[in-house]
C-alpha positions as CSV (number, residue, x, y, z in Angstrom):
1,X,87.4,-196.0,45.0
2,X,85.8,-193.5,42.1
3,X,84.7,-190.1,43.4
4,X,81.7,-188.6,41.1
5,X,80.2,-185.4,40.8
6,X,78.7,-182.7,39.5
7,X,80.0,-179.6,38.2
8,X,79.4,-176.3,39.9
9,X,76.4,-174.6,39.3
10,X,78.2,-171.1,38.0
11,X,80.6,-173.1,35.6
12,X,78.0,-172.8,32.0
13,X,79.5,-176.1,30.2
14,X,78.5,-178.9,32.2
15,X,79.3,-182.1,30.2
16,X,81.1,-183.7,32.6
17,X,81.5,-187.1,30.0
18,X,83.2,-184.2,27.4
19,X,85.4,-182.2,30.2
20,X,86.8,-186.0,31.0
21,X,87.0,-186.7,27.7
22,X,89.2,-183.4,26.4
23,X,91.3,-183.5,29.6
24,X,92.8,-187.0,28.5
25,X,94.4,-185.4,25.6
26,X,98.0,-186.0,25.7
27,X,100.5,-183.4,24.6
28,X,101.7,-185.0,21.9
29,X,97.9,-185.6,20.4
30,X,97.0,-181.8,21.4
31,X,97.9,-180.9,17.9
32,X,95.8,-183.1,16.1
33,X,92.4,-181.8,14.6
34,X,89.6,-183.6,11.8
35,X,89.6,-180.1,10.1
36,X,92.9,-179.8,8.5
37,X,92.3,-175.6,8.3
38,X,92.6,-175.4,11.7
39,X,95.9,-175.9,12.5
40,X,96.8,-176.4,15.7
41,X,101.0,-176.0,16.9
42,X,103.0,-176.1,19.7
43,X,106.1,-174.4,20.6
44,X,107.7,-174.9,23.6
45,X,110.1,-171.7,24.3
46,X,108.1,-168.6,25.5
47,X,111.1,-165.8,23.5
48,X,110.2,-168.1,20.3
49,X,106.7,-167.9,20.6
50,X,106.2,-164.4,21.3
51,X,109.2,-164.0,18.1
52,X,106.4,-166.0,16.0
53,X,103.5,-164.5,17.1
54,X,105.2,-161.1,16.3
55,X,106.3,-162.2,13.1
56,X,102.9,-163.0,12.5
57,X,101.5,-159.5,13.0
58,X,104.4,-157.7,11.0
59,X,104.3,-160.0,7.8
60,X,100.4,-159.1,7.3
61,X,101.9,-155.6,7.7
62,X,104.9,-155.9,5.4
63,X,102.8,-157.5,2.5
64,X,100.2,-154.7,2.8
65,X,102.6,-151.9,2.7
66,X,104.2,-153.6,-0.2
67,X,101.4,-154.2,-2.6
68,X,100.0,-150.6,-0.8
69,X,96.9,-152.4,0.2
70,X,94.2,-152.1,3.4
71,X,95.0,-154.1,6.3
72,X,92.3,-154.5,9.0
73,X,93.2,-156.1,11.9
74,X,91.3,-157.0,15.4
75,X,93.9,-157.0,18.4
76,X,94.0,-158.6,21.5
77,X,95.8,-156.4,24.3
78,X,96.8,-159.8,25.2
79,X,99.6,-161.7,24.8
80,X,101.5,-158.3,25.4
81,X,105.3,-159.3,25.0
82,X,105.0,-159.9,21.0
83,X,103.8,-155.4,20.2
84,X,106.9,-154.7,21.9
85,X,109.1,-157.3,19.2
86,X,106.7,-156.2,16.5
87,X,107.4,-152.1,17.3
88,X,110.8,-152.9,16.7
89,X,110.8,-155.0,13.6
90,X,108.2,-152.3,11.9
91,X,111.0,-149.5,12.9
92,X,114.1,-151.9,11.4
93,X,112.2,-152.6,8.5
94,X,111.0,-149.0,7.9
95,X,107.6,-150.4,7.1
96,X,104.7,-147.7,7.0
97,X,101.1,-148.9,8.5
98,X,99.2,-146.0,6.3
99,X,96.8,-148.9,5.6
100,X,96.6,-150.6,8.2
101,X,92.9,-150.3,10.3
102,X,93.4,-151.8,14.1
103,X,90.2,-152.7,16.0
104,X,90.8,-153.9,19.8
105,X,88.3,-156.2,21.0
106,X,87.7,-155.3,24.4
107,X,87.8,-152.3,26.9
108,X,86.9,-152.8,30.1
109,X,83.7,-150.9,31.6
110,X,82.1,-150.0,34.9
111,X,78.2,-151.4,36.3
112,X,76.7,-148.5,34.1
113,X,78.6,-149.3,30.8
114,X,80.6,-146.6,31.1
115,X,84.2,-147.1,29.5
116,X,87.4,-147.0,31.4
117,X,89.1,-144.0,30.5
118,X,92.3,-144.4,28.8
119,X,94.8,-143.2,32.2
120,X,93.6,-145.3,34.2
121,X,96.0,-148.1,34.7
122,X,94.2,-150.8,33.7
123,X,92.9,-149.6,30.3
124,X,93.3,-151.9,27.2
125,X,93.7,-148.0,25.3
126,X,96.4,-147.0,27.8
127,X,98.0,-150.8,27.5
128,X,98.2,-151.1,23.2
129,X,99.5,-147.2,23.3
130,X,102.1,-147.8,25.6
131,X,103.2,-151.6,24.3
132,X,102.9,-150.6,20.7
133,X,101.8,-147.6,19.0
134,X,104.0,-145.3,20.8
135,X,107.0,-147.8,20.6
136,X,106.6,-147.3,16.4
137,X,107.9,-144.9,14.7
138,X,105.2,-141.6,14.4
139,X,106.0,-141.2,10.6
140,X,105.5,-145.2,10.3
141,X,102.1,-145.7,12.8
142,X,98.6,-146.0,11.3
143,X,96.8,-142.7,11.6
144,X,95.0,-142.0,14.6
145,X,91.4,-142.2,13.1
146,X,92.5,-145.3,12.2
147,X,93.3,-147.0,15.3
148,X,89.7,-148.1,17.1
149,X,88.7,-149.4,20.4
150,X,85.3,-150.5,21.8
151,X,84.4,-147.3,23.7
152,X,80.9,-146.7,25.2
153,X,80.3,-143.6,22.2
154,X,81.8,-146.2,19.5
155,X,80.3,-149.4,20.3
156,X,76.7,-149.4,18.7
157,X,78.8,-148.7,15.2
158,X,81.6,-151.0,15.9
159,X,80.5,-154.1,13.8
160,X,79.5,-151.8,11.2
161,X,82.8,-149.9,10.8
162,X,85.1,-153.6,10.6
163,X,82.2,-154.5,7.8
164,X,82.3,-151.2,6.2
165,X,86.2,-152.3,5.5
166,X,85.4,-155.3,4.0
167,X,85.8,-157.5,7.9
168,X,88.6,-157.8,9.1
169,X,91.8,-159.7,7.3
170,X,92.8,-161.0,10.7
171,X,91.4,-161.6,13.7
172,X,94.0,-162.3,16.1
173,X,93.3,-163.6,20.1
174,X,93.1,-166.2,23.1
175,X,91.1,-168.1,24.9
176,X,89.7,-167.1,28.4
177,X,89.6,-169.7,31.6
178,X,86.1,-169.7,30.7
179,X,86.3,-170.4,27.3
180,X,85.7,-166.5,26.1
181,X,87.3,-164.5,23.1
182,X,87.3,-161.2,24.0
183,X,84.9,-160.7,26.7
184,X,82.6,-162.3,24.8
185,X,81.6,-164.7,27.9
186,X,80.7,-168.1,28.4
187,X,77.3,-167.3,29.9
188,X,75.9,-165.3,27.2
189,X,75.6,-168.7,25.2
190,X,72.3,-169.6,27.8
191,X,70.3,-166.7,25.6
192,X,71.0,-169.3,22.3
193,X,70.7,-172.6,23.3
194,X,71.9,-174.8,20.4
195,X,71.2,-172.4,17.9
196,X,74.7,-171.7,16.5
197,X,74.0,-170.1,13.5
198,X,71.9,-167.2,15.6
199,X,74.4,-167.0,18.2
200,X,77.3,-166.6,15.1
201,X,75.4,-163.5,14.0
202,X,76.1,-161.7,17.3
203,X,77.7,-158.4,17.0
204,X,79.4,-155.9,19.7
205,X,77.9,-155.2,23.4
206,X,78.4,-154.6,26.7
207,X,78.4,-157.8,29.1
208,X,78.9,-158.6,32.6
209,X,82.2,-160.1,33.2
210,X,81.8,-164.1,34.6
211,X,83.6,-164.7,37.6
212,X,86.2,-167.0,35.6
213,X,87.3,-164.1,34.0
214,X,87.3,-161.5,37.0
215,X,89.0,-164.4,38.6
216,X,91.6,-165.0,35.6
217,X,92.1,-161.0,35.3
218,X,92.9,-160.5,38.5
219,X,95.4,-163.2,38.3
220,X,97.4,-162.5,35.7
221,X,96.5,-157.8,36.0
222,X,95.8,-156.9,38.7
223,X,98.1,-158.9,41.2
224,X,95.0,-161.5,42.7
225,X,93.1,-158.1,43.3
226,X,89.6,-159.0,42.1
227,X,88.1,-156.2,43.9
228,X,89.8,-153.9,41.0
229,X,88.3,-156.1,38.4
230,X,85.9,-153.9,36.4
231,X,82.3,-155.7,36.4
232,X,81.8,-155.4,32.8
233,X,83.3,-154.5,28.9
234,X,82.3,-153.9,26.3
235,X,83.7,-156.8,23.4
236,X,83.4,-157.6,19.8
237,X,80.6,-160.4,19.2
238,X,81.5,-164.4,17.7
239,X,80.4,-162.0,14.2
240,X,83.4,-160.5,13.9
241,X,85.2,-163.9,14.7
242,X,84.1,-165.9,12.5
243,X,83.8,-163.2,9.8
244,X,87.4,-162.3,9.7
245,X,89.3,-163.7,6.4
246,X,91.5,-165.4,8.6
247,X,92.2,-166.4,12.8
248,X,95.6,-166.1,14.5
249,X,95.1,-167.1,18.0
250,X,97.8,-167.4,20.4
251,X,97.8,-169.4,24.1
252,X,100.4,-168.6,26.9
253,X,98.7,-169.0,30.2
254,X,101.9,-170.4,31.8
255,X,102.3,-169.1,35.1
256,X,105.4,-170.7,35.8
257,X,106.3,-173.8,38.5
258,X,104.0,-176.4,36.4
259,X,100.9,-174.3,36.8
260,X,98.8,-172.8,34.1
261,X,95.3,-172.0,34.0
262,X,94.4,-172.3,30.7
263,X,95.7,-176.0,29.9
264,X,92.5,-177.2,30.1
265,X,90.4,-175.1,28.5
266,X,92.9,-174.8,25.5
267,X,91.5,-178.7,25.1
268,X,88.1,-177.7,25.3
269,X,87.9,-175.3,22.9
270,X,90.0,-177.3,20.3
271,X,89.2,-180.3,21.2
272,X,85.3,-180.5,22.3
273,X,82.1,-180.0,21.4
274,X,81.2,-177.0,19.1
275,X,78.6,-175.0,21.5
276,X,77.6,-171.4,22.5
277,X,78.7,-172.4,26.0
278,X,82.4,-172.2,24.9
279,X,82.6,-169.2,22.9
280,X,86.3,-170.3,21.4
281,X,85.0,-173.8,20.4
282,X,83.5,-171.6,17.3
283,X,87.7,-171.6,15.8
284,X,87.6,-175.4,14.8
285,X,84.8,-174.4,12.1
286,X,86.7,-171.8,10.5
287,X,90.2,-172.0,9.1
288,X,92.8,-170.3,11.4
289,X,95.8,-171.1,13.7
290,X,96.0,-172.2,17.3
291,X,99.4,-171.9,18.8
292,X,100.1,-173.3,21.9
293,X,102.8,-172.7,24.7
294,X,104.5,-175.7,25.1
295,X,103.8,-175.0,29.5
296,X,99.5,-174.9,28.6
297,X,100.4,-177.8,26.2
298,X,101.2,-179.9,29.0
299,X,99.1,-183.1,30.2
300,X,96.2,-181.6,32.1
301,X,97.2,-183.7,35.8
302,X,96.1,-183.2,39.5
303,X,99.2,-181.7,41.2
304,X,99.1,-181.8,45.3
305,X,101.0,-178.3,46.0
């Protein structure tokens, strides 16, 4: 007997024909996309992906310190396992990041904007110092001025400095539960409608966190505590996104035991409609890569616990 019904009203994307549609996607089809510059992989061991996503960061690196060459990069605090492996390869290698700009996202904030300070524990500044910059080499790390995050005093600039470099050459990421990149959040697509090309002109700002992502956060930070959830951050806008030279997105929400929450909407954004309702739906229009851990791969299926 079929069971219908709507979705809930706080979930933004509500094409329940799409959602149905995306979630059929078998494994082995996940990687298959009509624009052959978004290229879409899987890899099933977790040590190998986080290998190839650092090998990722460090051969952008490498090349620029080669040919002695800028390098601006927007980071993601996470994945987090892949700074570590990249620390070390920069150290072996001996490579020197002298021009190599770094942007983070994200930062979380409080109700007031304000930006979380970079000892408290849950800081994306305190997180990329500890998994990466101080893991490299002082002689070999990019200088401090040249190492940004999206603080309260530095986010009305913060579009302006990444375009004042040229955009970045890489903007590397996920994909939220709700579809977000950054903290750039599913809801915020209700002020565009289906004007994409308005809503792809969006810079840096400060936004209310959906309660996907205080949800998802808690999860996987802050040990299911969503009353340590910040309320807000400040994030990078689909602008920067889509104005990067290239994408480099990376998708490990495997929580072990079968379960991962981001199976689905690593569908979704790959796999559905283009919209402002899924923020990460904007990567199939621009060329980049979508890796994939084979454990969020899997066949999205209803699993009685």
């Amino acid at each position: 007997m079929e069971f219908q019904y709507g979705l809930s009203d706080f979930i933004p994307f509500k094409d329940a024909k799409e959602c149905e549609r995306v979630r059929k996607i078998k494994k082995e089809d996940i990687v298959k996309h009509h624009n052959p510059d978004f290229k879409i992989k899987v890899i099933e061991d977790p040590n190998q992906f986080y290998i190839e996503f650092a090998l990722d960061l460090v051969s952008r690196i490498k090349k620029s310190a080669e040919s002695n060459e800028k390098l601006v990069l927007i980071l993601p605090v996470g994945p987090v396992p892949q700074f570590e492996i990249a620390a070390r390869l920069i150290n072996e290698l001996n490579l020197s990041m002298k021009n190599v700009h770094t942007f983070n996202m994200d930062e979380y904030a409080d109700e007031n904007g304000n930006t979380a300070p970079i000892d408290w524990p849950g800081s994306f500044q305190k997180a990329m110092w500890e998994n990466f910059f101080n893991k490299i080499k002082p002689e070999l790390r990019p200088d401090n001025k040249n190492i940004h995050f999206p603080t309260k005093d530095a986010l009305p600039n913060y579009g302006k400095m990444i375009e004042d470099l040229g955009s970045a050459d890489c903007c590397y990421g996920g994909v939220g539960w709700c579809g977000h990149i950054a903290f750039w959040e599913a809801h915020l697509g209700f002020e565009f409608g289906n004007d994409l090309e308005a809503y792809k002109k969006q810079g840096p700002r400060c936004v209310e966190l959906h309660p996907m992502t205080i949800m998802q956060n808690a999860l996987h930070s802050f040990s299911g505590d969503w009353s340590w959830v910040p309320p807000k951050a400040n994030t990078i806008g689909p602008a920067q996104i889509v104005g990067a030279k290239d994408r480099s997105f990376w998708l490990d929400g495997y929580i072990g035991g079968g379960v991962s929450w981001q199976r689905f909407i690593a569908r979704l954004a790959a796999h559905g409609p283009v919209n402002t309702l899924v923020p990460a739906s904007l990567l199939q229009t621009v060329p980049g890569t979508y890796t994939i851990l084979g454990g969020v791969a899997d066949n999205v299926e209803i699993h009685m616990a």
